[in-house]
Structure formats: structure tokens, C-alpha cells
C-alpha positions in Angstrom: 0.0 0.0 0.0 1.3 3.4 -0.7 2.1 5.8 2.0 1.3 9.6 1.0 1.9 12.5 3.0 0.0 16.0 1.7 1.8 19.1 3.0 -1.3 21.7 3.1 -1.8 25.4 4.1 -5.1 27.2 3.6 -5.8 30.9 3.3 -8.4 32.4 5.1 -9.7 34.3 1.8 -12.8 34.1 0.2 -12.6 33.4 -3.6 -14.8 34.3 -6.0 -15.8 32.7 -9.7 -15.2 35.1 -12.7 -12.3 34.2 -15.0 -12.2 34.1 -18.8 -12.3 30.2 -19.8 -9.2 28.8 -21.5 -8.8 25.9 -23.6 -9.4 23.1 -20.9 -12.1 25.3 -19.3 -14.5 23.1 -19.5 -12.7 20.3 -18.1 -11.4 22.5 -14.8 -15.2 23.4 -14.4 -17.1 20.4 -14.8 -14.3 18.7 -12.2 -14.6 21.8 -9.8 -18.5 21.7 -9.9 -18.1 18.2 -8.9 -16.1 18.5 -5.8 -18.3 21.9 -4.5 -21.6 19.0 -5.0 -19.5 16.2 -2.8 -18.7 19.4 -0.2 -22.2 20.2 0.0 -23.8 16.7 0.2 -21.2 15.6 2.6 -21.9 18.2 5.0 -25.6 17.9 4.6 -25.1 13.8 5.7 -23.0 14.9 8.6 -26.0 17.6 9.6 -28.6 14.5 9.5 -26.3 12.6 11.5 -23.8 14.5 13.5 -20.2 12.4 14.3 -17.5 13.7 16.5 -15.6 15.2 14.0 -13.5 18.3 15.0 -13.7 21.2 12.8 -12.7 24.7 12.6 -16.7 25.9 11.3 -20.0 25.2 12.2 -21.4 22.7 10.3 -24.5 24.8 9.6 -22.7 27.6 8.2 -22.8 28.0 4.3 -19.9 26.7 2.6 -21.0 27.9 -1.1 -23.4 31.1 -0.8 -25.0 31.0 -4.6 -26.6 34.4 -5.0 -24.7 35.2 -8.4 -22.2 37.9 -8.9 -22.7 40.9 -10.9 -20.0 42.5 -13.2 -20.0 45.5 -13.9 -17.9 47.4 -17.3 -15.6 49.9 -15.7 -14.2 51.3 -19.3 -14.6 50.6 -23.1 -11.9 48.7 -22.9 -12.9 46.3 -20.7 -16.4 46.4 -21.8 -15.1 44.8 -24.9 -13.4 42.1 -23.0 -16.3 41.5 -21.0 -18.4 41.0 -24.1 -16.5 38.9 -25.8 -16.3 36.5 -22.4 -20.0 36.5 -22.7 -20.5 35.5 -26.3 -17.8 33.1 -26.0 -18.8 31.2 -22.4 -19.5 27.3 -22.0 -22.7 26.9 -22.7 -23.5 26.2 -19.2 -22.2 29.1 -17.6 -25.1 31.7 -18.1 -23.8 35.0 -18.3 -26.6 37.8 -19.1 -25.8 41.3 -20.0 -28.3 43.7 -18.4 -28.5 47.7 -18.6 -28.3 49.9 -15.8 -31.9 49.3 -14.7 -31.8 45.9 -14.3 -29.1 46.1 -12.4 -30.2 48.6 -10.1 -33.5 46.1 -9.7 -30.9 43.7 -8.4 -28.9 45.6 -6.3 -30.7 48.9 -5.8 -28.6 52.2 -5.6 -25.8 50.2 -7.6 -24.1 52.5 -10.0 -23.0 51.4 -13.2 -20.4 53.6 -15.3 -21.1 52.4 -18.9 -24.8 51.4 -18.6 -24.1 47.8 -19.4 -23.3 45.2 -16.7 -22.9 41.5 -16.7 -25.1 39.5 -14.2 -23.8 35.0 -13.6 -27.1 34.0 -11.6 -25.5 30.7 -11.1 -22.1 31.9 -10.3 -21.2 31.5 -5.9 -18.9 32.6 -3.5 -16.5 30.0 -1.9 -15.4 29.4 1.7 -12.3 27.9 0.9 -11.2 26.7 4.6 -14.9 25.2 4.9 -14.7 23.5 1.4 -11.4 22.0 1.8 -12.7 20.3 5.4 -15.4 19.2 3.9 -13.5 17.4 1.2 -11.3 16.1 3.9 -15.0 14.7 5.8 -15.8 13.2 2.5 -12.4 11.7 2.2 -12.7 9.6 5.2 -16.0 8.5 4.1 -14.7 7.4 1.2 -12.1 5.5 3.1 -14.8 3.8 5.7 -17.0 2.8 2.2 -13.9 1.5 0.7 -13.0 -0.2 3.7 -15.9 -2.9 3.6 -15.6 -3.5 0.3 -13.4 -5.7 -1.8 -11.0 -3.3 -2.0 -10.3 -2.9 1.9 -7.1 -1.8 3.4 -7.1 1.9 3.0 -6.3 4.2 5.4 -6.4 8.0 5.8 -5.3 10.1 8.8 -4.5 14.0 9.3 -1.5 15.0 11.2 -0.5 18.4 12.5 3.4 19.2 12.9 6.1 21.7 12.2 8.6 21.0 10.0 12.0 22.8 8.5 13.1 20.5 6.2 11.3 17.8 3.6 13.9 15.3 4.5 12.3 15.1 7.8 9.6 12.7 6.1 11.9 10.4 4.8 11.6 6.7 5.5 7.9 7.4 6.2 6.3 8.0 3.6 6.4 6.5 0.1 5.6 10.2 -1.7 5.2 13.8 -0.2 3.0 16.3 -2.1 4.0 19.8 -1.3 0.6 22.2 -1.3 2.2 24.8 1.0 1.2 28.0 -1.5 3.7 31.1 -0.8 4.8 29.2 2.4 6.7 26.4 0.3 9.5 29.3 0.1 10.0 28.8 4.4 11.1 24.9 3.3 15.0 25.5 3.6 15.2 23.0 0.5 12.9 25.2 -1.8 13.5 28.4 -0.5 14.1 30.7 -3.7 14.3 27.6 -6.0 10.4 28.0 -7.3 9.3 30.7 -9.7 6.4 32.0 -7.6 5.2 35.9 -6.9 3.9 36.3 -3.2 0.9 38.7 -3.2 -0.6 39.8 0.0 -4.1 40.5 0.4 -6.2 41.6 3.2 -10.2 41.9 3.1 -11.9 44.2 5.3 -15.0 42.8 6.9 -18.1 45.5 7.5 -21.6 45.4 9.0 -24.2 47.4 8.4 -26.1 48.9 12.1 -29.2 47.7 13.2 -30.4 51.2 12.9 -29.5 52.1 9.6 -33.2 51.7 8.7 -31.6 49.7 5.0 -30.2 46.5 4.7 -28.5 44.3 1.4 -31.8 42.3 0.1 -31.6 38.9 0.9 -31.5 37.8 -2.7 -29.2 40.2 -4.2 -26.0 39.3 -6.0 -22.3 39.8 -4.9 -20.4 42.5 -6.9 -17.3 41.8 -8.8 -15.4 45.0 -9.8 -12.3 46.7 -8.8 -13.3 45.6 -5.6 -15.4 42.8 -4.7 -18.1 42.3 -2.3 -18.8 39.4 -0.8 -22.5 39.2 0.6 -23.0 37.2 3.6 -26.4 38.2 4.8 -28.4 41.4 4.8 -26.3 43.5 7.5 -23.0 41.4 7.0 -19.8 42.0 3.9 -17.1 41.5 3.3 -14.8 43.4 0.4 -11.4 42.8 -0.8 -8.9 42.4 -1.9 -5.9 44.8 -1.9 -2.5 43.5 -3.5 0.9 43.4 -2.3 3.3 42.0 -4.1 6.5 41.0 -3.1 5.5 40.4 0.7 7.2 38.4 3.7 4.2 39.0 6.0 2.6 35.2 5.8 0.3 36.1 9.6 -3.1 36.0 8.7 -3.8 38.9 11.3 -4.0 42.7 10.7 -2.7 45.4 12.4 -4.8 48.3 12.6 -2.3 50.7 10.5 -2.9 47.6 7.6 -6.6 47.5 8.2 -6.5 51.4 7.8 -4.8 51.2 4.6 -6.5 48.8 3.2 -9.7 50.1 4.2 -8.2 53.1 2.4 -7.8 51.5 -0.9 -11.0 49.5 -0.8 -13.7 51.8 -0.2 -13.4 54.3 -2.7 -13.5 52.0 -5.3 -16.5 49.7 -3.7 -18.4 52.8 -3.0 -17.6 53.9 -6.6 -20.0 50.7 -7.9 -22.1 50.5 -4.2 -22.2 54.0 -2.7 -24.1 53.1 0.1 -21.1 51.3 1.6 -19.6 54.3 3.0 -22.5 53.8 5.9 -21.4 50.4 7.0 -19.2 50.0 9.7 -15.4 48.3 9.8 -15.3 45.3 12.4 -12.4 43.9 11.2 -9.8 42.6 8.8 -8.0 39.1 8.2 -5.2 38.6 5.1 -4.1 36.1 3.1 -0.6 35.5 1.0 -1.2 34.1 -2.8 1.7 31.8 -4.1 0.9 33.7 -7.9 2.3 31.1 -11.0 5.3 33.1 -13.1 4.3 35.2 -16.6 5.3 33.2 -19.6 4.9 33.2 -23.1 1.9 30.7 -22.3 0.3 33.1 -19.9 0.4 32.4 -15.8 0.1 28.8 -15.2 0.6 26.6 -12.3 4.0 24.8 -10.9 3.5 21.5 -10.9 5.9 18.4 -11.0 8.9 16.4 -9.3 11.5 18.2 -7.0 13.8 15.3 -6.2 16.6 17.1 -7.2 15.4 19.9 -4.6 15.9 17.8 -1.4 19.3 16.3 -0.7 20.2 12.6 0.1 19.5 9.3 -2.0 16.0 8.5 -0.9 13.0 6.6 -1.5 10.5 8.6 -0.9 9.3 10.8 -4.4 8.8 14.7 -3.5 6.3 16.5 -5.5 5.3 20.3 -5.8 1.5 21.5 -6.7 1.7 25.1 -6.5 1.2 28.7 -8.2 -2.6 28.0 -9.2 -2.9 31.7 -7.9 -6.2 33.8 -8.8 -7.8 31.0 -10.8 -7.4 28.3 -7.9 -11.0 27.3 -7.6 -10.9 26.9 -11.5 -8.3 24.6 -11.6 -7.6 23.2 -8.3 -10.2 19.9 -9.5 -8.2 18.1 -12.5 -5.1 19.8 -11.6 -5.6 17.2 -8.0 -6.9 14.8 -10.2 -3.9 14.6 -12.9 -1.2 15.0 -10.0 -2.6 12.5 -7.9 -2.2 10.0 -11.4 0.9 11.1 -11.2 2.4 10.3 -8.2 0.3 6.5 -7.9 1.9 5.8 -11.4 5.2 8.1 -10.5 5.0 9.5 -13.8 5.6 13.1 -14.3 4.6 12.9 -18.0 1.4 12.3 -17.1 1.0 16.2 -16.1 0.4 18.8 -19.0 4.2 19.8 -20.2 3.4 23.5 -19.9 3.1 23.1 -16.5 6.1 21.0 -15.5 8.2 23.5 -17.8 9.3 25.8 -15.1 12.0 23.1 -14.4 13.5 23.4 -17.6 
């Protein structure tokens, strides 16, 4: 039986759905669809029948929040590349383009600088630490099914430990996957060996008061522009995301001269789409650190592949990096798994797309 170990780190970032669909489009999408539906029905099993499962969220607390997302043009310019997404979308990925009216019947004091905006009813928001625990849950269902079958013999644990070096797991294991993000540059064996941008972000998270007398309608979409807002309820929103590349800071906390600045940057151009931002209220901020793939002639695309020749010493166990998926994570993250994962059971790096191993070459 083979022995993997998966070296993870999650951000505590919302991500949200909007990105121009490239050539295997279809195939990211269909495979990330499928893993949101396993997320969802797994933590609707373990709501029917609660286990003693430790987790870092409530189980009744929405993992995918599917009120759509609303896009609005900010210049001709990107009105053109908005439109041409739109005529050029997977035919199951609705994307209507509404005037200012309609838009303003969604969202109602939304302003919309080119009278032309582009609503995805089906698109969500994503709670990525809740998602990824949930794929976890359904993991270890998967293990207890296959365990009474035929097959039998599997096993799956999580374990929690520092580490400095990626020879520290040798002799354990029979292959370690390296998911660290920007934090695979802290591994003394890969620091400033992988062609990665760090990007900080940090989202500032407002409320509306209870005697504001106007709330977000429950229905409305989330809004996707310069900034985005992320709706969690009526009186409750969060907006992000500033950008700063080049940072060391990996602490998912905020001082309050970075929640100033941020808050700074963010509002003017919320309020620019949502004006009536400026009367919610800041209760606090949390960041994140994006490992961001390299530009190439081929565009930003993930690092994936072997690293062997990273970590010193003639050992058994096969190292592996998945890494870089950056802004389009949620996109790719499903057959990007699925073709590593091939991968390392068959220990066949040729089995990954070539553009994406090429970053060793």
C-alpha cells in the first residue's frame, strides 16, 4: 500500500468565480463543480447525522453562498473584454448582459459607469477553509466505504506538525505532495528555488447597524469589480482584496495601521460601484498571501511536477510540488488534483500537462 503524505496550508480568503475560460475550461469546471456538490452533500449527511468530527466551522454555516455575482464594465476597454467572455462562455455558464436598470433592480442604488453590466445567476462565493474540510469529511467516508468493500485496506489520517526540512519525512512515507502556496519558500530545501510571486491580500470585513433603517436584500448578487463584495447576509460583507506583491508577511492577522490602509484602498472603489457602503461600519480585517504562478509566453500557469533534485540525500521517498494556481485556484484546483494525484500513484511526471512542468527546464 502506498504511504502519501500531503503538505497543506489554507488561506483564510474568500474566492470568487469570474475568470475568462481557456482551452481546458470546460474540463477545470465540470471537475470543480463536482467537488463543491461532494462538499455540499457531505456536510448535509454529517448535519442529519452528527459524528464527533473536530472542525474549525460550524457545520451549519454556508460553505457555497449562490446568489450570483454581478459584473460591472468599468471602461470601453474592458467592456469589450467582457463581451466577448460572454459571447464566448461554455454553454453552461449563463452569463446575461443587463442595462443599468436591471441592475439597479438587483442591487438597488448600484451604479453602473457604462450602462451595461454582466449578471452570472448561477455563479457562488466559496469558503475555501470550509470547502477544503469538507473534502477532507468526504475523504474519510470514502475511506470507511472502501474499507468494507473488496477493496479494503485503506487508510487516511491527518497529522499536524512543524517541520524545517522535507527530509524530515523520509523513510515514512512513500511520496510527499507539497501544497504549501507562498509558504513552500519557508522549506530550507525550496526556498528561492520556485518561480512564484507572493501577493498579499487583506479583506476588510463591515456590517451594516441595526439602525441604519436599509439592509442588502436577501437575494441580491455579490459584486465583482475593482473591488469585490462578498454578501454574507443582509447586514454582513465583506470586500477585498488589496494586492501586495513582493510580501514576507505570511500572519493571517491585521494590524490596525494595515486594516486602515486597506480600508483606504478598498472603499473608494466599492463605493464607486455600491455607494451606500460608505454607511457600513469596519469590524475587522484578516489577510491572506497568494503563491501567484510566473508570466510566460503561455500566460500564468501553475508549478506543478517532481522536486527530487530539490531535497538532498539518495532516498525513497518521491517529492512532489503543486503550487502557483494563484487567482484562478478554484478553477483549476479539481483536475489539476486529479492529474497529480495520477501522477504520483503511477510516478510518472509525463502524465502532467508539459506547460506546466516546464518551469524546471
Amino acid at each position: 500500500m502506498m504511504k502519501v503524505a500531503l503538505v497543506v496550508v489554507h488561506l483564510e480568503l474568500l474566492e470568487d468565480f469570474f475568470t475568462h475560460i481557456h482551452p481546458k475550461g470546460a474540463e477545470c469546471w465540470k471537475e470543480c463543480l463536482k467537488l463543491l456538490k461532494i462538499a455540499e452533500r457531505v456536510v448535509h449527511k454529517r448535519n442529519s447525522n452528527p459524528q464527533n468530527v473536530k472542525l474549525e466551522w460550524n457545520l451549519g454555516d454556508s460553505i457555497i453562498r449562490r446568489r450570483g455575482i454581478l459584473r460591472p464594465a468599468m471602461d470601453a476597454k474592458h467592456l469589450d473584454t467582457l463581451t466577448n467572455n460572454a459571447q464566448n462562455c461554455l454553454p453552461f455558464c449563463k452569463i446575461e448582459s443587463i442595462d443599468k436598470d436591471a441592475a439597479e433592480a438587483l442591487v438597488p442604488n448600484m451604479k453602473v459607469p457604462f450602462n451595461s453590466v454582466f449578471h452570472m445567476p448561477e455563479a457562488v462565493n466559496i469558503h475555501p477553509l470550509c470547502y477544503l474540510q469538507a473534502l477532507f469529511l468526504a475523504c474519510q467516508d470514502l475511506v470507511e466505504e472502501m474499507s468494507t468493500s473488496s477493496f479494503g485496506g485503506k487508510e487516511l489520517y491527518m497529522h499536524r506538525k512543524s517541520i524545517d526540512r522535507l527530509c524530515d519525512f523520509e523513510g515514512e512515507y512513500d511520496a510527499v505532495i507539497v501544497c504549501l502556496g507562498a509558504k513552500a519558500d519557508l522549506l530550507s530545501e525550496l526556498s528561492g528555488r520556485l518561480p512564484l510571486r507572493t501577493c498579499r491580500g487583506v479583506i476588510a470585513h463591515l456590517q451594516l447597524p441595526d439602525n441604519s433603517g436599509e439592509t442588502y436584500p436577501d437575494h441580491s448578487p455579490s459584486i465583482l469589480a475593482d473591488a469585490w463584495l462578498a454578501i454574507q447576509g443582509p447586514q454582513d460583507i465583506f470586500v477585498g482584496s488589496t494586492w501586495e506583491w513582493k510580501s514576507r508577511n505570511y500572519s493571517s492577522d491585521v494590524s490596525a495601521e494595515e486594516a486602515s490602509t486597506a480600508l483606504g484602498q478598498l472603499l473608494p472603489k466599492a463605493s464607486a460601484i455600491y455607494p451606500k457602503i460608505m454607511d457600513w461600519s469596519f469590524v475587522g480585517a484578516k489577510a491572506g498571501i497568494r503563491a501567484m504562478p510566473p508570466l510566460t509566453s503561455l500566460g500564468s500557469l501553475p508549478v506543478l511536477g517532481r522536486i527530487d533534485d530539490l531535497v538532498v540525500g539518495n532516498h525513497s521517498c518521491k517529492y512532489w510540488f503543486f503550487g502557483g494556481l494563484g487567482a484562478r485556484g478554484l478553477l483549476y484546483h479539481g483536475l489539476l488534483g486529479k492529474l497529480m494525484a495520477q501522477a504520483v500513484l503511477f510516478n510518472d511526471e509525463t502524465l502532467l500537462p508539459v506547460e506546466l512542468t516546464s518551469w524546471k527546464r
